[in-house]
N, C-alpha and C positions, 0 to 999 in steps of 0.2 A: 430587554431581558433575554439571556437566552435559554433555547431549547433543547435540551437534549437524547438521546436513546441510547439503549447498550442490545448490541447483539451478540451470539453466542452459537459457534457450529462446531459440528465434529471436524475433526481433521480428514476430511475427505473431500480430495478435489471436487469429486460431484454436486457438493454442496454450495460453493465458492459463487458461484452464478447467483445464486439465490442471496447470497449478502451483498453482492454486490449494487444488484438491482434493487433491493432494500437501502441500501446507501445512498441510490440516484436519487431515490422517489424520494426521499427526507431534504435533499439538496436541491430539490427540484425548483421549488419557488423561491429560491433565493440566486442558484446560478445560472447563469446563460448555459447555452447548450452543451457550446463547446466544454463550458469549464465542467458544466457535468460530467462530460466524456471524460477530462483528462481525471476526474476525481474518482468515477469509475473505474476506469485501466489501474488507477494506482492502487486502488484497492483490491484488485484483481489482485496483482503481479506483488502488493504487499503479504495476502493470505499463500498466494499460492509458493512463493519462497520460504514462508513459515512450514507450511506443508511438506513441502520436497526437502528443502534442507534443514531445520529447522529438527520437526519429527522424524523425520525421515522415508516420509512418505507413509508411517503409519497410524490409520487410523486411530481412535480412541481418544483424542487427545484435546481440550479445548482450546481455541478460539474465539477471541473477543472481540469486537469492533464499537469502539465508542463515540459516536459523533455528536457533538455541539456545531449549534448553529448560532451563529454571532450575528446580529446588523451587518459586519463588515466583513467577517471570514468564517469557513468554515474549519472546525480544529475533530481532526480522526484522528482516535489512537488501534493501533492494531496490540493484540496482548496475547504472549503465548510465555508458553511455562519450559519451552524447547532448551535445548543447549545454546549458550548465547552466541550471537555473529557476531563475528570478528569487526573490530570497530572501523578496522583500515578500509573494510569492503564497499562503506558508506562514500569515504572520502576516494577511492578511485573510483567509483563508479561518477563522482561529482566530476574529476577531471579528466577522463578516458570518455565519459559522455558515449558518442557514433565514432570512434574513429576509425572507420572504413568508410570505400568509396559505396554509397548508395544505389548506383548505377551497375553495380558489378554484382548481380547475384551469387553469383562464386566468393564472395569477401561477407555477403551479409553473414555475422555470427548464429545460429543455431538457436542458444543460448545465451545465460547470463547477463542480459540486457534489464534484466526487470529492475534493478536498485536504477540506474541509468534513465529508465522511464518513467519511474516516478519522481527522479528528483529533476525531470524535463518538466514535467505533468504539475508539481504543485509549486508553491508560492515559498514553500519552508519543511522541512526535513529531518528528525531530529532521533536519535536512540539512544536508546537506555537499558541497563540491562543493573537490576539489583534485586538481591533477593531471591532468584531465584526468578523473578517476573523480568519480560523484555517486553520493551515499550519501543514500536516504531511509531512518531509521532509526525501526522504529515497536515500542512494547515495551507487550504487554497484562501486564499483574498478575493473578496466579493468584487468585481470590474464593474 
């Protein structure tokens, strides 16, 4: 049977730390460490491109975060009411991935890496955008 929770924050980076670490503790007994971390960052770098781009950096605005917990995976959805991303941004970040040399601090990108990091981080990837609601839906697999 699974379990689930729904969380909910203001659009304010300040807050982002606190869902996130709510998201670990829920994933906690189910994933290894690692996979917590990578479930963690993606959640990170899911709210906080809602945030920046999304709202545009302006508060007031809700944030959802919905995770089930499976025997075998864990399925988060991120839920925002923002202007919707462009669909194509999903799919290069899938194949553009790192491509810089890692050894050349001068080449590491700034930015724009966070779709990139999460779709390194989880197991499946997934958006949606109807309605008026967007759905970034990202599902790690239990190891």
């Amino acid at each position: 049977m699974a379990s689930s929770i729904s969380l909910s924050i203001d659009s304010d980076l300040d807050k982002v730390a606190h869902i996130a670490r709510a998201v670990r503790g829920v994933c906690s007994g189910l994933l290894s460490t690692d996979d917590a971390d990578a479930v963690e960052i993606s959640v990170v770098e899911a709210i906080n491109n809602v945030i920046k781009h999304g709202y545009q950096g302006q508060p007031g605005q809700d944030v959802e975060v919905h995770v089930v917990l499976h025997k075998d995976q864990v399925v988060i959805d991120v839920i925002d009411h923002a202007s919707p991303m462009r669909t194509e941004l999903l799919d290069q970040a899938s194949e553009e991935r790192f491509a810089f040399d890692e050894t050349n601090l001068d080449e590491v990108p700034e930015g724009g890496m966070g779709l990139a990091l999460i779709q390194m981080n989880m197991d499946e990837v997934e958006y949606t955008s109807e309605g008026g609601e967007n759905r970034l839906r990202m599902i790690k697999r239990v190891a």
